[in-house]
Legacy VTK file of the C-alpha trace (Angstrom):
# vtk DataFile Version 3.0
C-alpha trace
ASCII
DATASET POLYDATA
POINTS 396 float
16.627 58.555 23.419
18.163 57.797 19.606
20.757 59.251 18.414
20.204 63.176 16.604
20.879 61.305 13.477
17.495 60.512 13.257
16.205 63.441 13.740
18.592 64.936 11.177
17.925 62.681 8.107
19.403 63.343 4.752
17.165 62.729 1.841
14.233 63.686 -1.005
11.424 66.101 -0.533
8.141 67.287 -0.583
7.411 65.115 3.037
9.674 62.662 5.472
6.272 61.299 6.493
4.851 60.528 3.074
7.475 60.631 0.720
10.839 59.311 2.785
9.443 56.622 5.274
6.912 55.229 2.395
10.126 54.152 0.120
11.709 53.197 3.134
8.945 51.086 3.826
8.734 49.657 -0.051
12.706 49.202 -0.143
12.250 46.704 2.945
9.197 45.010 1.651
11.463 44.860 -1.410
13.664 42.664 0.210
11.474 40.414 1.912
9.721 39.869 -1.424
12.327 40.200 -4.006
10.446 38.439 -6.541
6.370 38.517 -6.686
4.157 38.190 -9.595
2.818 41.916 -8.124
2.342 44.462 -5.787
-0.868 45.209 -4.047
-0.244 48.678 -2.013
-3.048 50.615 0.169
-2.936 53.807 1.605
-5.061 54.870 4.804
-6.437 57.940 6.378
-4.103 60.806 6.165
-1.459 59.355 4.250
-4.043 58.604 1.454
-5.665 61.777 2.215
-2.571 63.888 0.895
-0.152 61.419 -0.816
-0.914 62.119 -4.330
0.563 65.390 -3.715
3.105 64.291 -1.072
4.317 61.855 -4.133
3.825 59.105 -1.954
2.577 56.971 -4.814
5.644 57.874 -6.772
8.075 57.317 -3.983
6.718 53.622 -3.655
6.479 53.065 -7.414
9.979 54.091 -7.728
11.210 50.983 -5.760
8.490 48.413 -6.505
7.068 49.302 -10.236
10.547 47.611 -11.447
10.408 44.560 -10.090
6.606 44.082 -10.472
3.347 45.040 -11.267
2.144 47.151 -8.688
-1.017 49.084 -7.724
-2.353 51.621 -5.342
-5.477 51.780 -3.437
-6.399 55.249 -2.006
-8.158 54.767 1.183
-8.088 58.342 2.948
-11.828 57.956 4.708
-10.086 54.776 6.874
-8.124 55.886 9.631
-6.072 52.706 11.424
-6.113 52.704 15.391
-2.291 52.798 15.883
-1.589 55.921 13.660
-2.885 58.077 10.669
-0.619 57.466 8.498
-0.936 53.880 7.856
0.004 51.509 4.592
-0.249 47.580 3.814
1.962 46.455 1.613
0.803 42.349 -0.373
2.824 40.487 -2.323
0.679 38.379 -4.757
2.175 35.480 -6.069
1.036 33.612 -9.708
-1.830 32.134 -8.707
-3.182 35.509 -7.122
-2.712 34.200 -3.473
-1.299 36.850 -0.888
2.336 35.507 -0.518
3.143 37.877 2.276
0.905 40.819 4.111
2.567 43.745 6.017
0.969 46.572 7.819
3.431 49.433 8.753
2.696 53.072 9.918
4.983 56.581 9.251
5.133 58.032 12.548
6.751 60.983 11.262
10.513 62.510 10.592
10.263 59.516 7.685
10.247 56.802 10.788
8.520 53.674 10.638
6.563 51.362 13.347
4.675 48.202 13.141
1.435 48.259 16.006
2.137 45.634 18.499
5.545 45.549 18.227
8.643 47.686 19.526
10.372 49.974 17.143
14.530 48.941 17.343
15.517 51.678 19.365
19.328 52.276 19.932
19.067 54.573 22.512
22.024 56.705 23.383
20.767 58.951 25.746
19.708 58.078 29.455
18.101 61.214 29.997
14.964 61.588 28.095
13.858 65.221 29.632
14.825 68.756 29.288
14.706 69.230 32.708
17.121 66.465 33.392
19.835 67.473 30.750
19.806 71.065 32.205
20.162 69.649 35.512
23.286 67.318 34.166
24.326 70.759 32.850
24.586 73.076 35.738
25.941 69.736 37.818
29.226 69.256 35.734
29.519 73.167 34.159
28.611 71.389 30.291
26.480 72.768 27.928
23.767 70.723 25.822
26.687 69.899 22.817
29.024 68.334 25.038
26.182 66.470 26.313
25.560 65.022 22.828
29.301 64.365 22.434
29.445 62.699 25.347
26.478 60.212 25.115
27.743 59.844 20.184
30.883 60.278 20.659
33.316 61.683 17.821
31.429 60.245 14.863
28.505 62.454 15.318
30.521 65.305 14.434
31.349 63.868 10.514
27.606 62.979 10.730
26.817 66.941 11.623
29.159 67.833 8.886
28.050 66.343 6.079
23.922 67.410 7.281
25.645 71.204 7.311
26.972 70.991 4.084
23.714 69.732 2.127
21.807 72.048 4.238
23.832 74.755 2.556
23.613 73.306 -0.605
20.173 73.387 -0.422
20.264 77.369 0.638
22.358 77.850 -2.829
20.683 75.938 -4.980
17.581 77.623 -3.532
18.820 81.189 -4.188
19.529 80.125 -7.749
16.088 78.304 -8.834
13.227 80.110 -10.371
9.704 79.225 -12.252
6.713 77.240 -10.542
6.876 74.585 -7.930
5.212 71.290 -9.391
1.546 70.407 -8.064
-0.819 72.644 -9.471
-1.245 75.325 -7.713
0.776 77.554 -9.804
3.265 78.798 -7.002
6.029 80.874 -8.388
9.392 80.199 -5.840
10.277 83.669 -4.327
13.817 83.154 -2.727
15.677 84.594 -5.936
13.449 87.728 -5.415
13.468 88.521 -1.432
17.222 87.988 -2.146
17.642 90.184 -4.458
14.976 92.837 -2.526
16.584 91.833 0.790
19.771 92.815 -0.604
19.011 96.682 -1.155
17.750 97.430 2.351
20.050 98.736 5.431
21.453 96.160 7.735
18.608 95.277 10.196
16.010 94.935 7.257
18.327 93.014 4.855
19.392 90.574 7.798
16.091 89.591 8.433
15.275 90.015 4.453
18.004 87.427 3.806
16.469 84.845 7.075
13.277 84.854 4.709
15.270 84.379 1.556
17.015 81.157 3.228
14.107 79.712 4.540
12.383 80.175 1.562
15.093 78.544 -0.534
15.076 75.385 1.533
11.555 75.080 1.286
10.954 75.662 -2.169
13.759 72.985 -2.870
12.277 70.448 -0.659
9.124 71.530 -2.871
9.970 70.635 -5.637
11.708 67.125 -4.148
15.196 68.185 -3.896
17.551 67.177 -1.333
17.205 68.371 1.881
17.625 67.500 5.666
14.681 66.905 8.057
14.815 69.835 10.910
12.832 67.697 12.533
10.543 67.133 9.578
11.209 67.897 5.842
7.947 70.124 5.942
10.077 72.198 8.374
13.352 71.425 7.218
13.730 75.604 6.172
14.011 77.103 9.055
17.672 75.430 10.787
19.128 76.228 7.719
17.684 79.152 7.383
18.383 80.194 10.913
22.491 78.832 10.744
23.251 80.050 7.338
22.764 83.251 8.396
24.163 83.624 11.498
27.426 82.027 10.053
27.518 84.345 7.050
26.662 87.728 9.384
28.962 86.776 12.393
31.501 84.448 10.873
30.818 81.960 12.959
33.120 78.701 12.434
31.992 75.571 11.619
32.687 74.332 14.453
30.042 76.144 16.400
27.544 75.504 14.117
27.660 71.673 14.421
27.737 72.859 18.142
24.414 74.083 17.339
23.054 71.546 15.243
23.945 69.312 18.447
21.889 71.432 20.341
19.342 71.651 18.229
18.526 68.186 17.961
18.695 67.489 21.771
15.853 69.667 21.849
13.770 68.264 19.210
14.729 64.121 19.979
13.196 65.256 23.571
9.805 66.111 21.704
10.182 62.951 18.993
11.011 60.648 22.289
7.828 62.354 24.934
5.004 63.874 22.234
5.974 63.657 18.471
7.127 65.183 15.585
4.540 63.821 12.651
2.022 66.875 11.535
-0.339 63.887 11.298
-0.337 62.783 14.414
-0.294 66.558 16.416
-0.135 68.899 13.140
1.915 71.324 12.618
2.900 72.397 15.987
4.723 68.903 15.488
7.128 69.943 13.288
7.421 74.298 12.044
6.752 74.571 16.352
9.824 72.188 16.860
11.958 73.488 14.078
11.196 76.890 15.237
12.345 75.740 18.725
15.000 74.254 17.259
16.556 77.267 15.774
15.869 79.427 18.951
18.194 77.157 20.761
21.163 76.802 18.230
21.138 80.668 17.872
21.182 80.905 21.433
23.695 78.280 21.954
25.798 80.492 18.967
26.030 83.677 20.941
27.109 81.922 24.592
23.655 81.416 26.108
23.670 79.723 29.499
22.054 76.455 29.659
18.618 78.394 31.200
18.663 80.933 28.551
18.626 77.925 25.584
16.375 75.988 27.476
14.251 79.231 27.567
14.538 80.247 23.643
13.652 76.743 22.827
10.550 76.915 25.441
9.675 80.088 23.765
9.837 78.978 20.260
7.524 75.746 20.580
5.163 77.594 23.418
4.476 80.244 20.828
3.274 77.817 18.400
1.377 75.683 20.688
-2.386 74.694 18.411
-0.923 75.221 15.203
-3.137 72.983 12.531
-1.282 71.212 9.717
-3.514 72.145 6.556
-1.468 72.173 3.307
-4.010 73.173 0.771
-4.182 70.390 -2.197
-2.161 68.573 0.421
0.877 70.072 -1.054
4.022 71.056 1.367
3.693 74.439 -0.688
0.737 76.899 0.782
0.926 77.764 3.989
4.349 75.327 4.720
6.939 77.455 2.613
5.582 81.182 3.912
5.858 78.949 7.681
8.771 78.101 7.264
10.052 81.562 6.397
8.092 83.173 9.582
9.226 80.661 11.998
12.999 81.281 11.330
12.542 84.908 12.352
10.709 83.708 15.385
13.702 81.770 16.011
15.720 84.867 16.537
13.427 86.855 18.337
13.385 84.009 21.129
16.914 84.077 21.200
16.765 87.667 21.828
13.896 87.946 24.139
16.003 84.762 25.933
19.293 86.518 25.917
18.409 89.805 27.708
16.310 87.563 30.529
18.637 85.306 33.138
16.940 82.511 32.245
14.284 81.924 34.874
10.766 81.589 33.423
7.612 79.783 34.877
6.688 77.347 32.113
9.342 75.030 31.479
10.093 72.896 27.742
9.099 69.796 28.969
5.496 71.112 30.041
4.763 72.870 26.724
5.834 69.698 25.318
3.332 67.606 27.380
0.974 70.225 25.927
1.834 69.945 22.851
1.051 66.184 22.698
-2.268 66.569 24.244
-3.325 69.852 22.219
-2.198 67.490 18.756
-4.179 64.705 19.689
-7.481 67.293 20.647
-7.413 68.612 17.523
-10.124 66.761 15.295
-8.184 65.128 11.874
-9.273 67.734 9.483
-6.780 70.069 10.742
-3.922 67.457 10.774
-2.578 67.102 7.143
-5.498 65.783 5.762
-5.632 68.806 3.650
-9.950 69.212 4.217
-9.911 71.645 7.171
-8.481 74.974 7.921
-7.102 76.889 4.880
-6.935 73.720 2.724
-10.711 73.658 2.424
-10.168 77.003 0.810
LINES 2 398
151 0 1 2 3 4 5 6 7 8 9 10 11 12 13 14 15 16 17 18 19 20 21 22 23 24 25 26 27 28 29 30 31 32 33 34 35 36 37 38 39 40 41 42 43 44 45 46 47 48 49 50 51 52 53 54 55 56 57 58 59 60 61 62 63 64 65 66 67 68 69 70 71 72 73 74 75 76 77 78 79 80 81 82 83 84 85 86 87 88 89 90 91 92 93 94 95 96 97 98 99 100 101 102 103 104 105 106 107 108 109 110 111 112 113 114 115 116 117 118 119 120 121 122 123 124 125 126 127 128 129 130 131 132 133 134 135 136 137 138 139 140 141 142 143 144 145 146 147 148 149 150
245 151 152 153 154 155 156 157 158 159 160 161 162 163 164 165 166 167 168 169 170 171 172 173 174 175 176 177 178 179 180 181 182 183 184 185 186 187 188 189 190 191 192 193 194 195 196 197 198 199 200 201 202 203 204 205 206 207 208 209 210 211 212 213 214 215 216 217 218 219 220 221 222 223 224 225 226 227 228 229 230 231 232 233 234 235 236 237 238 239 240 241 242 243 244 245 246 247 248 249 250 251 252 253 254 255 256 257 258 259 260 261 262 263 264 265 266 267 268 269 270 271 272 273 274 275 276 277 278 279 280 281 282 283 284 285 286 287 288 289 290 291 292 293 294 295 296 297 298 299 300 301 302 303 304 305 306 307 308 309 310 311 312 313 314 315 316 317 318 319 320 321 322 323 324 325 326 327 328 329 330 331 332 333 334 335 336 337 338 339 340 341 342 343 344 345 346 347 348 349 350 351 352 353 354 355 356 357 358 359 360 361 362 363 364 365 366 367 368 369 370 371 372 373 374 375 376 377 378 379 380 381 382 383 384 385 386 387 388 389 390 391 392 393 394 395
């Protein structure tokens, strides 16, 4: 497996699979071509289907409208073998001949892949299960964190530092905002306001008040294309920092054990990325609010001493729970039902941890089996219910 690093990127909203790995994918065809009469960019199947309000056109124009010419072609009824979420980039020289011709795919978390050829992996981990990890666990008397410091290594922890500090940023800056998200649809952001309700309510109802207030503050920032962290995905990325930024304020937890957490967290979620996947296109949303919700349910446990069995159990618990969820953004915006998801799934994240906590740890369906379950449930469901924003409640 990769390092947690990528599943923890830093970067732009609405989407890491239409807004993030699309500039990636213009900055490097960028450099190949630094200098083309123009730009000839199409768009297939889902990534077409939903990029106009992804930004995806803008994220591309950003890098390439600059140095050229450049234009889009919307193909969203032309779905490529390898993945939905395919693009071709052309450079066109003078005398209108194709000077260069790249097909590349967003596999989701803002990752890229070419068909036919390997993606550059720099794999850091030798185990590649849950079941394997927990096993390395109980064998030396480690937890999941110390198996992620042991396979990084000391610079993962300034890594984790600086994706805790913008993930709290993006809480505060959250909290602060008010009007209407961009895209249309004439949503109003409602963190300020379950703050503020949240706020006035005894402590068991304001704790879980505030969870929704965080989550929604993420959300709404990566929304409206703030800066945010992918928890796996940005479409999720609400819920860790939901999930963490409240569990540090209410138990004064250091920061030490949260980047213990965040460790955690993303050993659990580069499992799924590395054996199913974590793009809503590709298995919908089970992909990514299901993993972020897993996620969470395993940092909080990992927070309040959970044995290796108990985490492995929240985190089972959190994914299993979500298990057919349909990625349907109506307008294929990351606003209706993403943000309210987001929001829900963060309190789900603390019931598992709960649940988890008061059971010894023993259970009958393991993580890695809901994960092979997830990747064959994702690729059952028919498109339409995988972020191409024409089934489900997007063709409402």
């Amino acid at each position: 497996m990769e390092s947690i690093r990528e599943i923890y990127k830093i970067g732009i909203g609405p989407s890491s699979s239409h807004t993030m790995a699309p500039r990636r994918a213009a900055l490097n065809f960028l450099k190949r071509n630094p200098k083309p009469a123009r730009f000839e960019v199409t768009l297939y199947g889902s990534l077409a289907a939903t990029g106009r309000g992804h930004m995806t056109d803008k994220a591309i124009l950003g890098v390439l409208q600059s140095v050229a010419p450049t234009s889009i072609i919307w193909k969203p009824e032309v779905f490529l073998p390898f993945h939905p979420n395919g693009m071709q980039f052309k450079a066109i020289a003078a005398d209108g001949s194709v000077a260069d011709d790249w097909t590349v795919y967003s596999i989701g978390g803002g990752d890229l892949a070419e068909e036919g050829k390997p993606r550059p992996h720099n794999d850091v981990y030798p185990l590649h299960t849950i079941s394997e990890i927990q096993k390395w666990c109980e064998t030396t008397g480690k937890t999941y964190w110390e198996y992620a410091d042991e396979c990084e290594g000391h610079l993962l922890w300034s890594y984790l530092k600086n994706v805790w500090q913008v993930m709290q940023e993006a809480v505060k800056r959250g909290l602060e905002a008010e009007g209407v998200l961009p895209g249309g649809l004439g949503v109003r952001r409602k963190a300020v306001s379950y703050y503020m309700r949240a706020s006035g309510y005894t402590a068991a109802l304001k704790g879980r008040g505030m969870v929704y207030a965080y989550a929604l503050a993420t959300s709404e920032e990566n929304a409206s294309g703030g800066l945010i962290v992918t928890a796996p995905t940005c479409g999720s990325c609400g819920v860790m920092p939901a999930v963490l930024y409240h569990l540090s304020l209410s138990h004064n937890f250091s920061e030490t054990r949260i980047l213990r957490a965040l460790a955690t967290a993303g050993i659990f979620a580069n499992v799924v990325k590395t054996n199913a996947s974590i793009s809503g296109a590709e298995v919908g949303c089970q992909g990514e609010v299901g993993v972020a919700c897993a996620m969470a349910a395993a940092a909080a446990c990992q927070l309040f001493g959970g044995s290796p069995s108990q985490i492995e159990y929240a985190a089972e618990m959190g994914l299993e729970h979500h298990l057919g969820l349909t990625c349907d953004p109506v307008c294929g915006l990351v606003q209706i039902p993403c943000i309210e998801r987001n929001a829900y799934a963060a309190a789900r994240a603390l019931d598992a941890n709960l649940y988890a906590s008061f059971s010894d740890g023993s259970h009958s369906v393991s993580f890695d089996r809901v994960v092979e379950v997830m990747k064959r449930t994702g690729h059952d469901l028919p498109s339409l219910y995988k972020e191409t924003a024409q089934g489900g409640l997007a063709a409402t």
